[in-house]
C-alpha positions in Angstrom: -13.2 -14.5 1.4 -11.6 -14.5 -2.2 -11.5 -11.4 -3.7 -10.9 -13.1 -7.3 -13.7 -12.0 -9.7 -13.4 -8.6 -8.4 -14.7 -5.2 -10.8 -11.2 -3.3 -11.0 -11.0 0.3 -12.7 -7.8 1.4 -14.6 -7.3 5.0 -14.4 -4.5 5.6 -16.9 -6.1 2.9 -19.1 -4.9 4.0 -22.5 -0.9 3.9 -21.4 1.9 1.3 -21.7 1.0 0.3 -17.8 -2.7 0.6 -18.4 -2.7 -2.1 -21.1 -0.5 -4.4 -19.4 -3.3 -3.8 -16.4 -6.0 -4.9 -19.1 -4.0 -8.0 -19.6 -3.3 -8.9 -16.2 -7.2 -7.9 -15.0 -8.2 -10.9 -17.6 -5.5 -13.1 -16.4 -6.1 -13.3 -12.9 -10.2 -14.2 -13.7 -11.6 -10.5 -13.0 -13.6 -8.3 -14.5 -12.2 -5.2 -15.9 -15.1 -2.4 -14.8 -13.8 0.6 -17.0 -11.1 2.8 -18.1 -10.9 6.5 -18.2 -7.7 8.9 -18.9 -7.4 12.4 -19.3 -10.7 13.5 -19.3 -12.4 11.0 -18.2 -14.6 10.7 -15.1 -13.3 9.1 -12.0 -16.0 9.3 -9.7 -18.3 7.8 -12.8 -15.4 4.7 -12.5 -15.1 4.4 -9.1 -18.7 3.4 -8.8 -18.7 0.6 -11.2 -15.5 -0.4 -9.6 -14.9 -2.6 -6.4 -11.0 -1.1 -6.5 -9.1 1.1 -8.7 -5.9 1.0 -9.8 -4.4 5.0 -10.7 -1.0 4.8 -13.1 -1.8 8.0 -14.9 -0.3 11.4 -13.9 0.6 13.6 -10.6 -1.8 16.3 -11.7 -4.7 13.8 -12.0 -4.3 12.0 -8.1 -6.7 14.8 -7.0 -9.4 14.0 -8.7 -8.7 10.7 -8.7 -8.3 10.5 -4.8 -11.6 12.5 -4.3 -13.5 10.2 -6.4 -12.2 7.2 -4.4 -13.2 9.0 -1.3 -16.8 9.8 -3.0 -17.8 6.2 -3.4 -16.1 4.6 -0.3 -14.1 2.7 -3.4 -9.9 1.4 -2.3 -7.4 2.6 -4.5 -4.2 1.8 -5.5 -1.8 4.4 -6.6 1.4 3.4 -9.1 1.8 6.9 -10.0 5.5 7.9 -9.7 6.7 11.7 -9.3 5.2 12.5 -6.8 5.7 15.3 -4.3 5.2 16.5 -0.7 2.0 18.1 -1.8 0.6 14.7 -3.5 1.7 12.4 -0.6 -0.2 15.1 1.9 -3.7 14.3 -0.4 -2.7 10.7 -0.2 -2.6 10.8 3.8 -5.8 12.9 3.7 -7.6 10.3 1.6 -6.3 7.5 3.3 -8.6 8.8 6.4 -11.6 8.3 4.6 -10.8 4.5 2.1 -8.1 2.2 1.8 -5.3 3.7 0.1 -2.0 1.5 -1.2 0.5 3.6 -2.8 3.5 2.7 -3.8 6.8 3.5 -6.2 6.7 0.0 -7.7 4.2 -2.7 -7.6 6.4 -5.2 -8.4 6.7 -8.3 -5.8 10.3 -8.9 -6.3 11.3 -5.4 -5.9 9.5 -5.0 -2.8 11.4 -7.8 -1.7 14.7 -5.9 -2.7 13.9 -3.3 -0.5 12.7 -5.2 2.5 16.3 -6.3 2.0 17.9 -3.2 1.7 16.3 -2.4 4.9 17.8 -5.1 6.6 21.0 -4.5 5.4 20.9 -0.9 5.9 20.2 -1.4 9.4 22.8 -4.1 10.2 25.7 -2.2 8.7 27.0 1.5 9.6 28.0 4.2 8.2 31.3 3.0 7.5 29.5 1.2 4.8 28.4 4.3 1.9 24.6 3.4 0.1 24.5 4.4 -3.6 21.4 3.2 -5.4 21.7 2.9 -9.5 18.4 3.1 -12.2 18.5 2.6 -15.1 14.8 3.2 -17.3 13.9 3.8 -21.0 14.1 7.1 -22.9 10.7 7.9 -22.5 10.4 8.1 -18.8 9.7 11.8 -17.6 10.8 11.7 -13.8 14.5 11.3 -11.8 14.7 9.3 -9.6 13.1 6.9 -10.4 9.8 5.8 -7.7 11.4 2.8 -7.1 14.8 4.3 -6.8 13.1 6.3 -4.2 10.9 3.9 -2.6 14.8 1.6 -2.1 16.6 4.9 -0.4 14.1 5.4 1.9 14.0 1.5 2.6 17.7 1.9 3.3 17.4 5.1 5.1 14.4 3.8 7.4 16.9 1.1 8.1 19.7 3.7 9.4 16.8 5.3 11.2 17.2 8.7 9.1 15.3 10.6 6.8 15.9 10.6 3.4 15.3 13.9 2.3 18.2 15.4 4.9 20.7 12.2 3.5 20.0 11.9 -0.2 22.9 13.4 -2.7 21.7 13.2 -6.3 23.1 15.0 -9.6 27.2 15.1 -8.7 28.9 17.3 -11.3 32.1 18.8 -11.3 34.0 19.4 -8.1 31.8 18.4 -5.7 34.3 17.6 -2.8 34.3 13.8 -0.5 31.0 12.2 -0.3 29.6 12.6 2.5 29.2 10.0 5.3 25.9 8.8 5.9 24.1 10.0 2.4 22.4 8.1 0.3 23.2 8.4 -3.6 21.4 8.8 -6.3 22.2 8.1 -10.5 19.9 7.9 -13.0 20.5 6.4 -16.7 18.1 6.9 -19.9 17.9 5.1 -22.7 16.5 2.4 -25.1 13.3 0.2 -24.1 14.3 -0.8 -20.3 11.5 -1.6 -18.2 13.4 -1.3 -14.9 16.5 -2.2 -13.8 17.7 -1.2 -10.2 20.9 -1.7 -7.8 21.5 -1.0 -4.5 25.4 -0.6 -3.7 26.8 -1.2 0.0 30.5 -0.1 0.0 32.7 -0.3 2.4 36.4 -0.5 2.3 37.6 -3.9 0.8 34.2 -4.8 0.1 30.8 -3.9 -1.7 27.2 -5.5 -1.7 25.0 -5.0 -4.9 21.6 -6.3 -4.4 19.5 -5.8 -7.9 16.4 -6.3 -9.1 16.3 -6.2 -13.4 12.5 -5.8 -14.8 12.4 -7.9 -18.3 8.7 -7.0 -18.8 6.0 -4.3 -17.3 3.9 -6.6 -16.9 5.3 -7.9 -13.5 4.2 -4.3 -12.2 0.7 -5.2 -13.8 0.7 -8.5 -12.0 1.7 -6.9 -8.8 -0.9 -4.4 -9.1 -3.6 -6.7 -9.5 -2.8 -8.8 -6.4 -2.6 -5.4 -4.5 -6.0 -4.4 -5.3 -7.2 -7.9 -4.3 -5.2 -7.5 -1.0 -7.2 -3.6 -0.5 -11.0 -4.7 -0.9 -12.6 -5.0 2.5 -9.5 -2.9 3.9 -10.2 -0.1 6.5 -9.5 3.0 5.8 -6.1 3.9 5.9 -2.3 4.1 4.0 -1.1 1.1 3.4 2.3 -0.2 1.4 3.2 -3.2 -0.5 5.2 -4.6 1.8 2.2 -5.5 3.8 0.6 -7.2 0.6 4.1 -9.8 1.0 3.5 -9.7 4.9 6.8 -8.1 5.5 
């Protein structure tokens, strides 16, 4: 059954992702049910709403996750900085409605890191992962969710975990890097959207697979055919990678 037509909610509605969302709600042929942002009420959303879609703030996924739960209504959550906390209310909701959440909604770049995964797992250690992201001055978190959401891509694909492999913020004499780590750099500045490189290094050779974001609108678009992909959904956690069937 098509799920084009379908009532989406925008939490976050009044921000640079939430019009984009607007924009790609009317594009695909559905009807945008509502819009709330700080303030607002969720659980007054969620039950216009066949799905939501959450790009507002860390401190609001509570609320925003207990409203979804209220009304039996899917979610998907683009909010980036999250932390162990958030991701534990995330696996708690996700026992009661269909959760997606991801770092990016972008298509291509979960593409990227299906292949970072592959390439992660095909080459060793001799081979050193750094990823690179570079995001406009306005952006509030290091790294970025998508330079996340690519290490641990690459580190599920050594079979590590990324929290006891990352190295991020190298300054001053920091001695050799480290075998098996993953690295992190983060650059600021201007109006980018998103751009993102993965490095493979080895010696006598290197791998950079990128993905370069011209417009936020291909996270809006991505969005949209996630919460298209999460009505009807059990309940449960699910990723973007199984929106591309990968």
């Amino acid at each position: 059954m098509s799920n084009i037509g379908a009532k989406i909610g925008i939490i976050g509605s009044e921000g640079r992702m939430g019009h984009a969302l607007a924009a790609a709600i009317a594009a695909a042929g559905d009807v945008l049910s509502g819009g709330i942002d700080k303030g607002g009420d969720p659980l007054a959303l969620a039950q216009l709403s066949d799905v939501l879609v959450d790009f507002s703030s860390p401190h609001a996924l509570e609320a925003n996750l207990d409203a979804a739960i209220a009304s039996g209504t899917p979610i998907v959550v683009g909010t980036t900085g999250l932390e162990e906390r958030h991701h534990w209310l995330v696996d708690h909701a996700a026992e009661q409605v269909a959760v997606l959440q991801t770092g990016n909604t972008s298509l291509g770049v979960n593409m990227l890191a299906y292949l970072v995964r592959e390439a992660a797992s095909r080459l060793g250690e001799d081979w050193d992962i750094e990823i690179v992201e570079t995001h406009h001055r306005r952006k509030v978190d290091a790294p970025s969710g998508t330079a996340l959401l690519l290490g641990e891509a690459a580190a599920k694909g050594r079979g590590i975990e990324l929290a006891e492999h990352s190295a991020r913020g190298r300054d001053g004499i920091t001695g050799v890097r480290e075998t098996g780590t993953i690295g992190f750099a983060a650059l600021r500045g201007g109006s980018v959207a998103g751009d993102h490189t993965v490095y493979l290094l080895a010696d006598d050779e290197r791998i950079a697979l990128s993905h370069l974001a011209e417009n936020r609108s291909i996270f809006a678009k991505g969005a949209v055919k996630a919460a298209h992909w999460l009505i009807g959904k059990p309940a449960g956690r699910y990723t973007m990678a199984e929106v591309l069937g990968l």
